[in-house]
Each structure stands twice: as C-alpha cells, then as structure tokens.
C-alpha positions as CSV (number, residue, x, y, z in Angstrom):
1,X,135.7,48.7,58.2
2,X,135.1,51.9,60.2
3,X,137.1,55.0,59.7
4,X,139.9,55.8,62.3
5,X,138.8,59.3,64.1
6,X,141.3,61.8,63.6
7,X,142.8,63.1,66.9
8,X,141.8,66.6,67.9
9,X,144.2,69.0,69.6
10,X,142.2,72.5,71.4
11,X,145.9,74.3,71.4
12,X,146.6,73.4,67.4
13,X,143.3,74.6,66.6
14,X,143.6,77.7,68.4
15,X,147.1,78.2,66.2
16,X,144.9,77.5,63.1
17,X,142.6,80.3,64.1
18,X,145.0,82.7,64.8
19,X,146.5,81.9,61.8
20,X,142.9,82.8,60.0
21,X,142.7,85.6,61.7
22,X,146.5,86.8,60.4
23,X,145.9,85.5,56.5
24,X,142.7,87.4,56.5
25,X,144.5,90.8,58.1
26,X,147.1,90.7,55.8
27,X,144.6,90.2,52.8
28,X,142.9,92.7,53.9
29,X,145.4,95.2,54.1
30,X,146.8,94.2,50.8
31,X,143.1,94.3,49.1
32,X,143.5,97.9,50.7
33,X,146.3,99.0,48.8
34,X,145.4,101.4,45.5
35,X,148.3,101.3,43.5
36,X,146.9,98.0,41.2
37,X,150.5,96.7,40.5
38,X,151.7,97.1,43.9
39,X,148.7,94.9,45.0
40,X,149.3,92.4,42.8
41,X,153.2,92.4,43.6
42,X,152.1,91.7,47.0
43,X,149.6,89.1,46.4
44,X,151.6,87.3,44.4
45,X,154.1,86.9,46.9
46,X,151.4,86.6,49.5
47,X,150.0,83.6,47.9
48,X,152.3,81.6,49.2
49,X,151.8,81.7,52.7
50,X,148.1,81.3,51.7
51,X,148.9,78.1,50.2
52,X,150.6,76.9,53.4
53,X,147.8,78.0,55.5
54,X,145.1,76.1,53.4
55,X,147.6,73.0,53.6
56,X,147.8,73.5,57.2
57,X,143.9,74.0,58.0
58,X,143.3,71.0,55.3
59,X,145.3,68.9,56.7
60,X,144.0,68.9,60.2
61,X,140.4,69.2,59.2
62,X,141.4,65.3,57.5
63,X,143.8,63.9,59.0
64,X,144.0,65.1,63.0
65,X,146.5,66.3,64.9
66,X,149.6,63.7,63.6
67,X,153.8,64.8,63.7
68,X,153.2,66.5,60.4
69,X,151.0,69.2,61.9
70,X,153.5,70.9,63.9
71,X,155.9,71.1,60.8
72,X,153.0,72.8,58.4
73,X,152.5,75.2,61.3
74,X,156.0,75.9,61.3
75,X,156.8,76.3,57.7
76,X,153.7,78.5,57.8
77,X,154.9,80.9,60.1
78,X,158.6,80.8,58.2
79,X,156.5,82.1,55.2
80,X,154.6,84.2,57.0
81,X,157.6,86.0,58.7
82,X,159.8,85.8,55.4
83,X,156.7,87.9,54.1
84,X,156.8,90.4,56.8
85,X,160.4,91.2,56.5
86,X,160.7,91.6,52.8
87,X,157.2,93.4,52.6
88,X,156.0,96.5,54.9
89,X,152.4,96.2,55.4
C-alpha cells in the first residue's frame, strides 16, 4: 500500500521558520548570559518552548499540514510569550 503524502502548507512553513529563527535568538542570548545560574534558570524555563517547537517542526515534517498544526503553533507562541513576560531578555 503506498503512503499518503502529507499536505504542505508555504505560509505554515514560513511560521515554522520564523519560529527557528526566534528559538535560536533566544538561545542565543541566553547562551550569552555570564552569570552560570542565571543561564541555567533561564534555560530551564526556556526548555519548554523548545519542546513545543520541536513538536511543532516534527510534527509537520511527518504528518503535513492537518487541524492539529495550527494548535501546536498556537501553544507555541503562548509559551513563547509566557516566557517573554516573566523573563527580560
């Protein structure tokens, strides 16, 4: 039996991109940070909107573009937002 293609989406993926691109900012900025407790305070709390991310990205990279996709995006950016306002970076 063949396997069903998964359905692509050009706007989605440009979300998942800029999505990348902010993950990698933020890690960036945190792997910037001196204080060694103070990084890892952040990075732990950081790691969850990582985890949403690589969900998100891993999801569409197997499955498509399905009703699902739109909701990891949005609890992504929740996270991501959640993070912002509790952490100044």
């Amino acid at each position: 039996m063949a396997k069903k293609r998964r359905k692509l989406n050009k706007d989605f993926e440009k979300k998942i991109y800029s999505s990348k691109k902010n993950v990698e900012l933020v890690l960036a900025k945190i792997y910037d940070i001196d204080d060694e407790d103070i990084q890892k305070e952040y990075m732990s709390a950081f790691n969850g909107v990582v985890n949403l991310y690589d969900e998100l990205k891993e999801d569409y990279e197997q499955i498509g573009f399905t009703d699902n996709s739109e909701k990891f995006l949005s609890n992504y950016k929740k996270a991501f937002k959640l993070f912002e306002s509790e952490f100044e970076i």
